[in-house]
Biopython code that builds the backbone (N, CA, C, O; Angstrom):
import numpy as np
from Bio.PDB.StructureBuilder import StructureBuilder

atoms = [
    (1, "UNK", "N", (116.421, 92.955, 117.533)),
    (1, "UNK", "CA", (116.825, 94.328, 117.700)),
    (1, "UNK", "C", (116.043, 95.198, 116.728)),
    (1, "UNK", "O", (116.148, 94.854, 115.550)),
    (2, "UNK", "N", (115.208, 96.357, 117.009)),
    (2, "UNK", "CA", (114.491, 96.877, 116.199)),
    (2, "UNK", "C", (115.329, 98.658, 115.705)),
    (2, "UNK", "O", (115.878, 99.463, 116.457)),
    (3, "UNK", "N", (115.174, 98.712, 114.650)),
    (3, "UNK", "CA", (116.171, 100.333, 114.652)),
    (3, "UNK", "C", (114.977, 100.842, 113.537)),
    (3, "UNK", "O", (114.051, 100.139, 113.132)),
    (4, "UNK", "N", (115.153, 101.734, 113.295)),
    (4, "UNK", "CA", (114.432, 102.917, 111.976)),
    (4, "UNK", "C", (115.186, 102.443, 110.579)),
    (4, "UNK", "O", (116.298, 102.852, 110.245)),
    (5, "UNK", "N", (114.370, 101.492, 109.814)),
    (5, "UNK", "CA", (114.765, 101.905, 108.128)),
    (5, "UNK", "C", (114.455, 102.784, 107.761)),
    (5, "UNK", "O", (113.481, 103.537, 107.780)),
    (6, "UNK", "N", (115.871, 102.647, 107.174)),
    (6, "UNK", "CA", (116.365, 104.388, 106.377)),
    (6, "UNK", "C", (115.989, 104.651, 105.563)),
    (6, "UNK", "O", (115.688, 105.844, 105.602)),
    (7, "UNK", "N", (115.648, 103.947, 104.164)),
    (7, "UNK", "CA", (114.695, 103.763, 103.757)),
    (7, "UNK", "C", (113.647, 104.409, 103.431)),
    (7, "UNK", "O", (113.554, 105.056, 102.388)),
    (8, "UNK", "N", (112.627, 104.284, 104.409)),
    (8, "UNK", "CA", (111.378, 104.608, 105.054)),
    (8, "UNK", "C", (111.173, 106.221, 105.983)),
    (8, "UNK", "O", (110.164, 106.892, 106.198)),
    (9, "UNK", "N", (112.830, 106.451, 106.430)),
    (9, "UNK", "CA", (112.485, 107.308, 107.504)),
    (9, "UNK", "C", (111.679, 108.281, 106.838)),
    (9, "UNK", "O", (110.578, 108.599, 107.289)),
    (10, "UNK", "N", (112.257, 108.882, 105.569)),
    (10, "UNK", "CA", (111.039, 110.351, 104.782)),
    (10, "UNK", "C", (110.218, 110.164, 104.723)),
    (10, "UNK", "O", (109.582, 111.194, 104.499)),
    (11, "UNK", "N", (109.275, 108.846, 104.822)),
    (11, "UNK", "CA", (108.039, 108.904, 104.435)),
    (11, "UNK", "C", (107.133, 108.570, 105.928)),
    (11, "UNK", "O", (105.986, 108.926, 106.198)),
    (12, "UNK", "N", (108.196, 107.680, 106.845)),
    (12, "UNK", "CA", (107.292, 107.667, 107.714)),
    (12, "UNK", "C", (108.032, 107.456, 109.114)),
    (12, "UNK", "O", (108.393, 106.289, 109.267)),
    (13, "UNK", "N", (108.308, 108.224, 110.060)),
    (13, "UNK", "CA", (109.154, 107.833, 111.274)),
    (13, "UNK", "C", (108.935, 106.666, 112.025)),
    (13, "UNK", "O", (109.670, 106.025, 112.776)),
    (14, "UNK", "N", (107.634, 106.508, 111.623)),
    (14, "UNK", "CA", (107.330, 105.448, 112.837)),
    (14, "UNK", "C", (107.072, 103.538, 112.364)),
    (14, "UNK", "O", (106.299, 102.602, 112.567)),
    (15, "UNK", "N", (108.332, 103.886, 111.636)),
    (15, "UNK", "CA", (108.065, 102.655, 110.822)),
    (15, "UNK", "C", (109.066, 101.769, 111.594)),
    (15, "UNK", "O", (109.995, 102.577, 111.590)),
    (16, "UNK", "N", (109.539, 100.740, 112.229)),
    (16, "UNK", "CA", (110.448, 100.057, 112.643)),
    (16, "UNK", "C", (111.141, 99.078, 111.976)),
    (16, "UNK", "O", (110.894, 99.224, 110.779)),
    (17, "UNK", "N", (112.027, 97.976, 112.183)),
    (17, "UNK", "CA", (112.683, 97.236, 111.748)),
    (17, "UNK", "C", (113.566, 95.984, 112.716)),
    (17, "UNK", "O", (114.539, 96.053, 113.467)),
    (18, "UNK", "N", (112.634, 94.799, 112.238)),
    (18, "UNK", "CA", (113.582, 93.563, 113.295)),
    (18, "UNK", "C", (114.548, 92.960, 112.162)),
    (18, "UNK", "O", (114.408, 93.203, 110.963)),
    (19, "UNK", "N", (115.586, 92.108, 112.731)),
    (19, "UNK", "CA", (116.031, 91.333, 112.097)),
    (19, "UNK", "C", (115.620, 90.280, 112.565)),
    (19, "UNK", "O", (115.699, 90.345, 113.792)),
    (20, "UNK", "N", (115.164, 89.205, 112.186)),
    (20, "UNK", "CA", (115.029, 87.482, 112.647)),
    (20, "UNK", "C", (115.163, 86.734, 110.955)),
    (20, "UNK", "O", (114.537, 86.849, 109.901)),
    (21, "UNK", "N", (116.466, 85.867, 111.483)),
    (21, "UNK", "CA", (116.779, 84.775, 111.028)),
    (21, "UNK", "C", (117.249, 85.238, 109.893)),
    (21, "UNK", "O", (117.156, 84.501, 108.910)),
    (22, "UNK", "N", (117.821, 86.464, 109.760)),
    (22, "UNK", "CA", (118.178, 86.502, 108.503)),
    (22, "UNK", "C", (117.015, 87.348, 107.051)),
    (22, "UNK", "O", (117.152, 87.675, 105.873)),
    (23, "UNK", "N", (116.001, 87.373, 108.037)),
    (23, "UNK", "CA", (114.988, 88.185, 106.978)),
    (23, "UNK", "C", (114.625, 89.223, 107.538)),
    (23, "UNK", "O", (114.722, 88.961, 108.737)),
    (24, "UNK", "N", (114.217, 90.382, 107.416)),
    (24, "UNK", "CA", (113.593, 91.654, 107.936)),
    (24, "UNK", "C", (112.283, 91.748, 107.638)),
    (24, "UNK", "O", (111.707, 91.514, 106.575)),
    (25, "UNK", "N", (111.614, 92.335, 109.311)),
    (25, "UNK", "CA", (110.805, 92.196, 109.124)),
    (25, "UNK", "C", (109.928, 93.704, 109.976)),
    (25, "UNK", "O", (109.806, 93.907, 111.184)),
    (26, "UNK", "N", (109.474, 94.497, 108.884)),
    (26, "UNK", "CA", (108.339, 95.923, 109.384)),
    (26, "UNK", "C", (107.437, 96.355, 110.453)),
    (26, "UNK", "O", (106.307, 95.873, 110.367)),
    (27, "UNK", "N", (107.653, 97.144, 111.441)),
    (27, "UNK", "CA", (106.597, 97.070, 112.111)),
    (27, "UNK", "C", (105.769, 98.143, 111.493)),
    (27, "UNK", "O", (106.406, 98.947, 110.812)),
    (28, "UNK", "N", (104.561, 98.313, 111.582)),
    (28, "UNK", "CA", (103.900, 99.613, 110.860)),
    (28, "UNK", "C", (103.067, 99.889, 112.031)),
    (28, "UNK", "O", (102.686, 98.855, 112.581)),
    (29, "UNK", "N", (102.610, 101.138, 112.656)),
    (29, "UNK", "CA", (101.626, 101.640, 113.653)),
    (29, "UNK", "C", (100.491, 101.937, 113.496)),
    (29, "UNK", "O", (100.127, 102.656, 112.566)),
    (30, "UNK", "N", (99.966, 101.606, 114.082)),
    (30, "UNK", "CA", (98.518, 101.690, 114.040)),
    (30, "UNK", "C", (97.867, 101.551, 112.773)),
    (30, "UNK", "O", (96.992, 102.164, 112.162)),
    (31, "UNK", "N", (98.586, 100.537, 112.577)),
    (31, "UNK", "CA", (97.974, 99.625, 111.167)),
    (31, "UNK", "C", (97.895, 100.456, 109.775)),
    (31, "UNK", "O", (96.821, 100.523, 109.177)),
    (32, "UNK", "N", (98.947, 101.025, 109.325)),
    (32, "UNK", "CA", (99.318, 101.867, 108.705)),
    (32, "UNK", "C", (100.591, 101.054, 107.492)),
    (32, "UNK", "O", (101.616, 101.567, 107.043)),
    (33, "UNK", "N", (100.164, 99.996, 107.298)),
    (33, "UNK", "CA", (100.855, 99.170, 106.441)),
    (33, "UNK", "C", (100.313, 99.326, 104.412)),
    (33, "UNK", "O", (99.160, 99.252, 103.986)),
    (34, "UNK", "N", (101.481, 99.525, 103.652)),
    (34, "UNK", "CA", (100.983, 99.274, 102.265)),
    (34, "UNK", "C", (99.707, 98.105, 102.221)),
    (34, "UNK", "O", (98.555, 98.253, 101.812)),
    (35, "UNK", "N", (100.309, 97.010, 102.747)),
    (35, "UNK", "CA", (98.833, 95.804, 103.060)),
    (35, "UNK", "C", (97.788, 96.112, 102.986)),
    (35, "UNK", "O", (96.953, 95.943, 102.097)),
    (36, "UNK", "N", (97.728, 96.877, 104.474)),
    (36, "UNK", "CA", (96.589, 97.630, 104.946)),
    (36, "UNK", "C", (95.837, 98.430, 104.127)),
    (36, "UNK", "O", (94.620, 98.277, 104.033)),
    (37, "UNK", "N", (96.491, 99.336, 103.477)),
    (37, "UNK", "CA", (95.689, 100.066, 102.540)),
    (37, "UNK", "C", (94.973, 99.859, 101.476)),
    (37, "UNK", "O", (93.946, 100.406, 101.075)),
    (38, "UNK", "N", (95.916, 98.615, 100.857)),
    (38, "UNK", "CA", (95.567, 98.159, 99.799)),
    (38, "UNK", "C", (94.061, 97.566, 99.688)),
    (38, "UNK", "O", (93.118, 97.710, 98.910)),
    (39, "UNK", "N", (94.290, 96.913, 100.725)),
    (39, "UNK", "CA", (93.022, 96.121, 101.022)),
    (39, "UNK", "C", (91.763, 96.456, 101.341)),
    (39, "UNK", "O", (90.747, 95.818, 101.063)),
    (40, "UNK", "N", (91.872, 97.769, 102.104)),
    (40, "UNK", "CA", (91.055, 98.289, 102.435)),
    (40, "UNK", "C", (90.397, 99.421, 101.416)),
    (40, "UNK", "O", (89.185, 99.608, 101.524)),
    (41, "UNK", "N", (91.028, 100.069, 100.579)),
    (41, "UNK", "CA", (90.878, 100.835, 99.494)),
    (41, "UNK", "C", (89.622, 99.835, 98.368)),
    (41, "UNK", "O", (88.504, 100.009, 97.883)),
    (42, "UNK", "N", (90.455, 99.008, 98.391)),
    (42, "UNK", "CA", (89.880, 97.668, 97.198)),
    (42, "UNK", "C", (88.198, 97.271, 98.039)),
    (42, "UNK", "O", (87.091, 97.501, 97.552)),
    (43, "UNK", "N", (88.334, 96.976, 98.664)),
    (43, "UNK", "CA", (87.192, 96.353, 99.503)),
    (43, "UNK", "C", (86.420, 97.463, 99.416)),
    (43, "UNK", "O", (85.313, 97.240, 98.926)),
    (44, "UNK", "N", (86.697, 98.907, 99.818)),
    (44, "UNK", "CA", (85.514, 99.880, 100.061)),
    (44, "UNK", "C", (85.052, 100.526, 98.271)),
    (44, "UNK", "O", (84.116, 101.262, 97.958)),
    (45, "UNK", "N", (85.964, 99.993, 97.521)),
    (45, "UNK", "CA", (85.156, 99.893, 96.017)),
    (45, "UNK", "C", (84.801, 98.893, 95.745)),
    (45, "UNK", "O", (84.371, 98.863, 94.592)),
    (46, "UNK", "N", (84.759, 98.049, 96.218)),
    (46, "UNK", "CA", (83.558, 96.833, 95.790)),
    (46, "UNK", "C", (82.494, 96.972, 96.483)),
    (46, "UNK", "O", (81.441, 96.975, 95.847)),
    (47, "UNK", "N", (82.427, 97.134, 98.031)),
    (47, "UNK", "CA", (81.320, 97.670, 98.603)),
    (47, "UNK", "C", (80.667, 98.898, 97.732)),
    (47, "UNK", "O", (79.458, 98.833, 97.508)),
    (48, "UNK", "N", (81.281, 99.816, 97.321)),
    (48, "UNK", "CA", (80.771, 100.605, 96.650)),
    (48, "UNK", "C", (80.127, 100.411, 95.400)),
    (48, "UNK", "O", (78.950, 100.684, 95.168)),
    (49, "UNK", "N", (80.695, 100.076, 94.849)),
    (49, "UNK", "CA", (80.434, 99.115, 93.331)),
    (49, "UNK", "C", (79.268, 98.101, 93.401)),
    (49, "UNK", "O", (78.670, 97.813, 92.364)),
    (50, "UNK", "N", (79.052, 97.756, 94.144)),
    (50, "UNK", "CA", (77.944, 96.456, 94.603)),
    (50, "UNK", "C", (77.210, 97.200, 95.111)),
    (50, "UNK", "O", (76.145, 96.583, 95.083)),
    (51, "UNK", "N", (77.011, 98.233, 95.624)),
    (51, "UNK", "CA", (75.533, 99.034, 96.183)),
    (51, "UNK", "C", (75.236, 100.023, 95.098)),
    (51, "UNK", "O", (74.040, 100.312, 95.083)),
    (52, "UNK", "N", (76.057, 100.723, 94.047)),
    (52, "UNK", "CA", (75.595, 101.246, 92.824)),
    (52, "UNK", "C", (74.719, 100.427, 92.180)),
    (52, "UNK", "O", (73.631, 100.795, 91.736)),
    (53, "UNK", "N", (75.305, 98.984, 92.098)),
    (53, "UNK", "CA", (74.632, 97.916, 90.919)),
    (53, "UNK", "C", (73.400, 97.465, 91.803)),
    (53, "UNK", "O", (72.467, 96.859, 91.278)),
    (54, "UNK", "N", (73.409, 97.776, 93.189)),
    (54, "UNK", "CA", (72.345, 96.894, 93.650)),
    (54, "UNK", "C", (70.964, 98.259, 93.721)),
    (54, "UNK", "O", (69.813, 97.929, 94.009)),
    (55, "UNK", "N", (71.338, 99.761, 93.411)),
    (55, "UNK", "CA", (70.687, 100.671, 93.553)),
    (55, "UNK", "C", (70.010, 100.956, 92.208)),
    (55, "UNK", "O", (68.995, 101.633, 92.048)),
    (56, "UNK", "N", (70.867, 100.216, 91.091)),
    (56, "UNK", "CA", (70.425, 100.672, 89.735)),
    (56, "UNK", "C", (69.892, 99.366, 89.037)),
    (56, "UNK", "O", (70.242, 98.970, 87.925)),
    (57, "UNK", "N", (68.877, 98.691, 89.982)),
    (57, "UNK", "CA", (68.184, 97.847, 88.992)),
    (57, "UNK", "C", (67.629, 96.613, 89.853)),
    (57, "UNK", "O", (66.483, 96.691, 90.296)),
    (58, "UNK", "N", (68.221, 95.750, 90.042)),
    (58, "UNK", "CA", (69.850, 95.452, 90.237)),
    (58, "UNK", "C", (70.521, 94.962, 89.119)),
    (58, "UNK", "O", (70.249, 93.814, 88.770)),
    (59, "UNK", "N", (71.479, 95.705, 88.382)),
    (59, "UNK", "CA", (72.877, 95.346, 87.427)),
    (59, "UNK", "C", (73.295, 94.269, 88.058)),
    (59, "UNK", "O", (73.791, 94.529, 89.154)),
    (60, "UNK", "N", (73.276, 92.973, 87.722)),
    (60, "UNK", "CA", (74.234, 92.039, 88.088)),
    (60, "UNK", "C", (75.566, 92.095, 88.039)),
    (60, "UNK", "O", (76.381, 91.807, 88.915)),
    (61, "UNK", "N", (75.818, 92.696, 86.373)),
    (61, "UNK", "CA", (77.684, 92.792, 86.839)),
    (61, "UNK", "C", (78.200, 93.598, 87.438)),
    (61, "UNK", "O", (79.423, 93.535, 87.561)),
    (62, "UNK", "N", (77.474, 94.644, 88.029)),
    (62, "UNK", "CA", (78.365, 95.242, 88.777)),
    (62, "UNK", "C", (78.309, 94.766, 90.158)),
    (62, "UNK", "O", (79.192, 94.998, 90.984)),
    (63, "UNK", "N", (77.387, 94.182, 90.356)),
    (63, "UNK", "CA", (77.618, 93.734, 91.707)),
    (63, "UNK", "C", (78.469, 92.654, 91.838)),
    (63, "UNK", "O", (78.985, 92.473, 92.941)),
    (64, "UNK", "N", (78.758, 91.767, 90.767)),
    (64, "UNK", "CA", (79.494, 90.195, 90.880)),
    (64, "UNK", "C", (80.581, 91.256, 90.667)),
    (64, "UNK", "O", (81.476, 90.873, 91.420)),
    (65, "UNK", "N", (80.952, 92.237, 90.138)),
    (65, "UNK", "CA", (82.238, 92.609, 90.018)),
    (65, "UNK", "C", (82.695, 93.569, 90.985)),
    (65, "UNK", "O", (83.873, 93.912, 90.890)),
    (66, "UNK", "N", (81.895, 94.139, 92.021)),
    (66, "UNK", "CA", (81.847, 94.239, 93.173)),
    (66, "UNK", "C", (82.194, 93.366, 94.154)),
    (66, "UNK", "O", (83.064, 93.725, 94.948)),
    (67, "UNK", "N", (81.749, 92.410, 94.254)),
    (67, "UNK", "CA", (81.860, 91.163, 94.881)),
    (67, "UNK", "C", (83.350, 90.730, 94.398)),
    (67, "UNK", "O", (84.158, 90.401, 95.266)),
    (68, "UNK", "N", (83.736, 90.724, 93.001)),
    (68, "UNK", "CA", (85.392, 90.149, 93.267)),
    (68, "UNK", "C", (86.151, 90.845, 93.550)),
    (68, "UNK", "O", (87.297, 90.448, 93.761)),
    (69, "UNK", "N", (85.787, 92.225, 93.669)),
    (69, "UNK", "CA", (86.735, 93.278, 94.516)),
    (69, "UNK", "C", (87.365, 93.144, 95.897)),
    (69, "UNK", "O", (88.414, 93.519, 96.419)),
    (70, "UNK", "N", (86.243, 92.424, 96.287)),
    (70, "UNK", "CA", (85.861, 92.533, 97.756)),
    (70, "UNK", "C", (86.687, 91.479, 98.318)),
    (70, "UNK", "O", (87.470, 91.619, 99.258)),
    (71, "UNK", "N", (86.432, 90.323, 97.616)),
    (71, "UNK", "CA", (86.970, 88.980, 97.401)),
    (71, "UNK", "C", (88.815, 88.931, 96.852)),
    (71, "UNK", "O", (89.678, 88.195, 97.330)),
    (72, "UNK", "N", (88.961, 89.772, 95.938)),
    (72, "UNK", "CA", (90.309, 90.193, 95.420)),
    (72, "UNK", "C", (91.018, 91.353, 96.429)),
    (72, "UNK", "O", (91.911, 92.027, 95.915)),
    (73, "UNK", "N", (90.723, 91.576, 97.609)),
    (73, "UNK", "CA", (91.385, 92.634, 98.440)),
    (73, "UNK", "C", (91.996, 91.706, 99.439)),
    (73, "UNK", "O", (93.007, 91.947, 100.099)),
    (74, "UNK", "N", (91.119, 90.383, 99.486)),
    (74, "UNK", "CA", (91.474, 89.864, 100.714)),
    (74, "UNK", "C", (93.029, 89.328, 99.894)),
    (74, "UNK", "O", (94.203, 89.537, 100.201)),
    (75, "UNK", "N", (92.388, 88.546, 98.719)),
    (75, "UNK", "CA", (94.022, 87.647, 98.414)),
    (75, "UNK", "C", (94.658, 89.133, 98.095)),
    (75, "UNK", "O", (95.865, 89.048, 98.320)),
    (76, "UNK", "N", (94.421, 90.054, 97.791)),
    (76, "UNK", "CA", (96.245, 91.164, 97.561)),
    (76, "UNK", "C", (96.808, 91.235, 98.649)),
    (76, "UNK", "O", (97.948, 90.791, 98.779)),
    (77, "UNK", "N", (95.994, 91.931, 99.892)),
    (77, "UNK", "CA", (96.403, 91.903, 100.903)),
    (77, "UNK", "C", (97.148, 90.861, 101.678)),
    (77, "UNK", "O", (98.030, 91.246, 102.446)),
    (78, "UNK", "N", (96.857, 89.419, 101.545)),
    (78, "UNK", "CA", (97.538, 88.774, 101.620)),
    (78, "UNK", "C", (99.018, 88.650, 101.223)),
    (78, "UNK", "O", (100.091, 88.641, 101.825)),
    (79, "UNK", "N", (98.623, 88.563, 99.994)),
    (79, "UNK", "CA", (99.878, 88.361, 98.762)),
    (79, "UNK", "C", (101.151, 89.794, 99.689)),
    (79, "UNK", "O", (102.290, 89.622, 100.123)),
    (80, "UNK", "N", (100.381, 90.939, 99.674)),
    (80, "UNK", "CA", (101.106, 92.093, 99.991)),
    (80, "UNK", "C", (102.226, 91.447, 101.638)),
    (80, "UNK", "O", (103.400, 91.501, 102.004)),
    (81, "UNK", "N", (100.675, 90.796, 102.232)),
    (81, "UNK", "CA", (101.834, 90.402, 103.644)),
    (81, "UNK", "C", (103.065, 89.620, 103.480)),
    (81, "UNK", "O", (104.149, 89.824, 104.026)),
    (82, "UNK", "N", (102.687, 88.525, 102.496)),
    (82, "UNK", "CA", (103.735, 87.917, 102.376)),
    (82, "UNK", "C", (105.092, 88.039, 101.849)),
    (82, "UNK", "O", (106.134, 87.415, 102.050)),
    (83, "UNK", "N", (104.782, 88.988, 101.148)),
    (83, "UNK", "CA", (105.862, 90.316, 100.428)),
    (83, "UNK", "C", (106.258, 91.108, 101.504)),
    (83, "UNK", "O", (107.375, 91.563, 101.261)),
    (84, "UNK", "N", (105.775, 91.525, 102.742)),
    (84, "UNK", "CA", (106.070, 91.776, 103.754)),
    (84, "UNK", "C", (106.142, 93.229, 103.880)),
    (84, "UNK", "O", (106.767, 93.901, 104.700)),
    (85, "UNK", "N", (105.597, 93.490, 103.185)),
    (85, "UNK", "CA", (104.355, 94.883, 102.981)),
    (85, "UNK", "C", (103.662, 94.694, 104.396)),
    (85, "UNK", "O", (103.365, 95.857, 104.671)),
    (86, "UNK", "N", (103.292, 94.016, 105.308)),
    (86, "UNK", "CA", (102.217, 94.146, 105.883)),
    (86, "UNK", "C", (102.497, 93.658, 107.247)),
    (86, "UNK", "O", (103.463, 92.921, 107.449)),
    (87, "UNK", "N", (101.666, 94.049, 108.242)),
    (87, "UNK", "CA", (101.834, 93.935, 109.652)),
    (87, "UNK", "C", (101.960, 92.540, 110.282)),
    (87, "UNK", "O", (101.022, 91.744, 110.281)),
    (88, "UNK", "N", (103.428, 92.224, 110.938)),
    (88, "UNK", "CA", (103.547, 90.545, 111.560)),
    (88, "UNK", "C", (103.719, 89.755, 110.746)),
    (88, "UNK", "O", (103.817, 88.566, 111.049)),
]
sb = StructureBuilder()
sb.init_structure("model")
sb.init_model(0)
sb.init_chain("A")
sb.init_seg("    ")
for serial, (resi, resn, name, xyz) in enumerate(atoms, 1):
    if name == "N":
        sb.init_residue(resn, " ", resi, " ")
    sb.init_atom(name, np.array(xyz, "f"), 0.0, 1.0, " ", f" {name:<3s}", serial, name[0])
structure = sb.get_structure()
């Protein structure tokens, strides 16, 4: 059965809500999940970060630290789903 957390409604209407098995679980639209953002925020500064370092020399650490950005968005995002921050 899906209804509107209340919760949520001020910040976002279109946020839903199942119950299964005893745990709740978010729908978010059009991929509009904390997850989502997170991950994607993180990733487009390491991409960023890694083409500064690769424009200015190439700086190695900024690109390896670019690179664990990139690499560190995937496990938050994860981490975030499983916290259930995140879509499915």
């Amino acid at each position: 059965m899906q209804e509107k957390d209340p919760h949520l409604e001020s910040f976002d209407s279109h946020v839903t809500v199942e119950k299964r098995n005893g745990r709740v679980i978010r729908y978010y639209h059009h991929s509009q999940s904390p997850a989502a953002w997170v991950g994607v925020i993180m990733a487009g500064l390491g991409f960023l970060l890694a083409a500064v370092g690769a424009m200015l020399g190439p700086m190695w650490i900024l690109i390896y630290i670019g690179a664990a950005l990139v690499v560190g968005s995937l496990i938050v995002g994860n981490i975030l789903k499983a916290m259930g921050l995140g879509q499915g």
